[in-house]
C-alpha positions as CSV (number, residue, x, y, z in Angstrom):
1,X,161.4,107.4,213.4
2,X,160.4,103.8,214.5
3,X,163.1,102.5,212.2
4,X,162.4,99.3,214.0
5,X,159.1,99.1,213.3
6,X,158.3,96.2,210.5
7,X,156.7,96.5,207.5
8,X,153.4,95.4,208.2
9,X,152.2,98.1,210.2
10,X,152.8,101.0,207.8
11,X,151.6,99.1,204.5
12,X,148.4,99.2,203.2
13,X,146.5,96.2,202.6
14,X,143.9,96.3,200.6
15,X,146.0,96.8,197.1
16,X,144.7,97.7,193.6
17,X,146.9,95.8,191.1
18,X,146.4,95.2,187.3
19,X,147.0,92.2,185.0
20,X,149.6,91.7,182.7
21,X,146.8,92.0,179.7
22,X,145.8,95.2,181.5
23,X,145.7,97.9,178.9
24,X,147.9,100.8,178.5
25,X,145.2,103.1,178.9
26,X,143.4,101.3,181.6
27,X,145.9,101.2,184.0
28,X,146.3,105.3,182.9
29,X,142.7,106.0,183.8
30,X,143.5,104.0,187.4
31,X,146.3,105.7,188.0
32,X,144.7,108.7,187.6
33,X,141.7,107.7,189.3
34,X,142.6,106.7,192.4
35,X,145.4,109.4,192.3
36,X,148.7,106.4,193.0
37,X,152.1,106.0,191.5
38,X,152.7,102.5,191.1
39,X,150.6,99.4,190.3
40,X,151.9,95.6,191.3
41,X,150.9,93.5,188.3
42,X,149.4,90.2,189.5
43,X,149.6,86.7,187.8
44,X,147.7,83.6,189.3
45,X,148.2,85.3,192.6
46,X,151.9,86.3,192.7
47,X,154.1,89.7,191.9
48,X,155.3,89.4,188.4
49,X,156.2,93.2,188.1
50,X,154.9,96.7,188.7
51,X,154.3,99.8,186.6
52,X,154.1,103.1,187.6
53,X,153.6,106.5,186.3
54,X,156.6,107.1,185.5
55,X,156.6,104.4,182.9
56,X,153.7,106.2,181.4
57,X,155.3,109.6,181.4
58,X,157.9,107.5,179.4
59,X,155.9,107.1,176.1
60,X,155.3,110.7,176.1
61,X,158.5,112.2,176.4
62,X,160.6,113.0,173.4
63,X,162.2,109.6,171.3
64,X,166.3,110.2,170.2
65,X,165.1,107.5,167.6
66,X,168.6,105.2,166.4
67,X,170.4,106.1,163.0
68,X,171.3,104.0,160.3
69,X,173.0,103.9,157.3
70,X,173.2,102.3,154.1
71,X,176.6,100.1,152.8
72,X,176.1,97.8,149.8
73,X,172.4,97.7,149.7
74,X,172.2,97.0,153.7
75,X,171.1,98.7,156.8
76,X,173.7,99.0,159.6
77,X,172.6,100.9,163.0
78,X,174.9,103.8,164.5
79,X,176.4,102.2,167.9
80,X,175.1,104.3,170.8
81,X,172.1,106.0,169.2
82,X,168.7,105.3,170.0
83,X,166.7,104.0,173.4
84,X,165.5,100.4,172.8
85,X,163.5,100.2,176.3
86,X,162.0,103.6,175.6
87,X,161.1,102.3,172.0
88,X,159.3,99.5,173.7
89,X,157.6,101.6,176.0
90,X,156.0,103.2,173.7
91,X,155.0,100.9,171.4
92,X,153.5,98.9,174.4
93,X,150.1,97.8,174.2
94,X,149.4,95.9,177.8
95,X,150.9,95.7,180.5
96,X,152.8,93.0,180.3
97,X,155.6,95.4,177.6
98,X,155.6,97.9,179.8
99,X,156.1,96.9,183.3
100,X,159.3,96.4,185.1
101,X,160.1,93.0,185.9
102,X,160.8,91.1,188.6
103,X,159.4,93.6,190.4
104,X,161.9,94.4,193.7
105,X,160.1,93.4,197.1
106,X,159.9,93.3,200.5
107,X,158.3,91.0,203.5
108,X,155.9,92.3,206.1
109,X,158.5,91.2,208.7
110,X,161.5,93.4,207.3
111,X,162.4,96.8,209.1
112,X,161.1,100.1,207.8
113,X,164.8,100.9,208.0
114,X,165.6,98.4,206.0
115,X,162.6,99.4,202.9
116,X,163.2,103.4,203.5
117,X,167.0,102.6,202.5
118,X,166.3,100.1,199.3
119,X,163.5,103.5,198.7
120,X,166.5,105.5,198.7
121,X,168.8,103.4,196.7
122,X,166.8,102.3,193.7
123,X,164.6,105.6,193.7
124,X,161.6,103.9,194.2
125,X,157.7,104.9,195.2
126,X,156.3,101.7,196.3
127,X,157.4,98.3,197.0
128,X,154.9,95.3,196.9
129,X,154.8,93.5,200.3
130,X,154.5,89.7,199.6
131,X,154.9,86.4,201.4
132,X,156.3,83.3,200.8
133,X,156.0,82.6,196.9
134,X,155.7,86.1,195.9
135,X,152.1,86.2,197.4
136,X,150.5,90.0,197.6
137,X,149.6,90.9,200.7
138,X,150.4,94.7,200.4
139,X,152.4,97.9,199.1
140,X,154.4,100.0,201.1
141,X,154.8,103.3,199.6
142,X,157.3,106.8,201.0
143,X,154.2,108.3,202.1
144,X,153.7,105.5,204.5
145,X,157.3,105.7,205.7
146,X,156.6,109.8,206.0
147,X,153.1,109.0,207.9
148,X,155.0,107.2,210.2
149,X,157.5,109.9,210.8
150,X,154.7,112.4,211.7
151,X,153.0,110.0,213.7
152,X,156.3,109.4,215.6
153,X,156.8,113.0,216.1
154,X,153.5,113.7,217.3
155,X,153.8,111.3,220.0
156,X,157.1,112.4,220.7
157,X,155.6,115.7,221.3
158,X,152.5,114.1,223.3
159,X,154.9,112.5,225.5
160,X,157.0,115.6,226.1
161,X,154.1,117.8,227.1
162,X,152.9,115.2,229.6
163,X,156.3,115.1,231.5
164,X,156.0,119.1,231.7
């Protein structure tokens, strides 16, 4: 793979993002829609966060709700039960509750290498690309990285058959 190749050849620029007052199931319907994984979540121009399916998927999975208990007419919680992010995932309304923020991203100048590794690390689907104050100019997801690969291959392959 061009592991030296930068960011700004593999990325795709023409981005669909959603507001922080986005609704829940708007950004569900554009998700599913134009069949993507993640969503950078624009404000006045800049990255604020991103949501992705996943986070979605999260309302909908089953809730180990927290336990309490009762000493001298009050309410004490159980120490280790319960999932307050999930329980704010799903009671999320907009966008804005249920994105991650700050959203993790990269530069157009940085090294696929460098992207496909942070990818790895924090098990992440897209990255926004952005530019000097957190400006959008593009997402970089692991099918671009894999494009890339098969692209690289190909040629690899173009150029071994011509030296035949």
């Amino acid at each position: 793979m061009a592991v030296d190749s930068r960011v700004r050849l593999i990325m795709t620029s023409d981005v669909i993002t959603v507001t922080p007052e986005t609704s829940i199931d708007d950004v569900a319907r554009v998700i599913w829609k134009e069949k993507i994984g993640s969503l950078p979540v624009v404000e006045n121009g800049r990255v604020i966060g991103m949501v992705t399916d996943y986070d979605l998927i999260t309302r909908q999975a089953e809730y180990d709700a927290p336990i309490f208990f009762t000493f001298l007419e009050a309410y004490f919680r159980v120490p280790g039960t319960g999932d307050d992010n999930q329980l704010q995932r799903i009671l999320a309304t907009s966008v804005r509750e249920l994105m991650t923020s700050p959203a993790m991203t990269v530069n157009p100048d940085d090294t696929v290498q460098d992207v496909a590794t942070l990818m790895y690390e924090k098990r992440l689907n897209a990255l926004p690309v952005v530019v000097d104050d957190d400006r959008l100019v593009g997402i970089v997801t692991r099918a671009d990285i894999v494009r890339l690969m098969v692209a690289d291959e190909q040629l690899s392959e173009q150029l071994d058959d011509e030296n035949s």
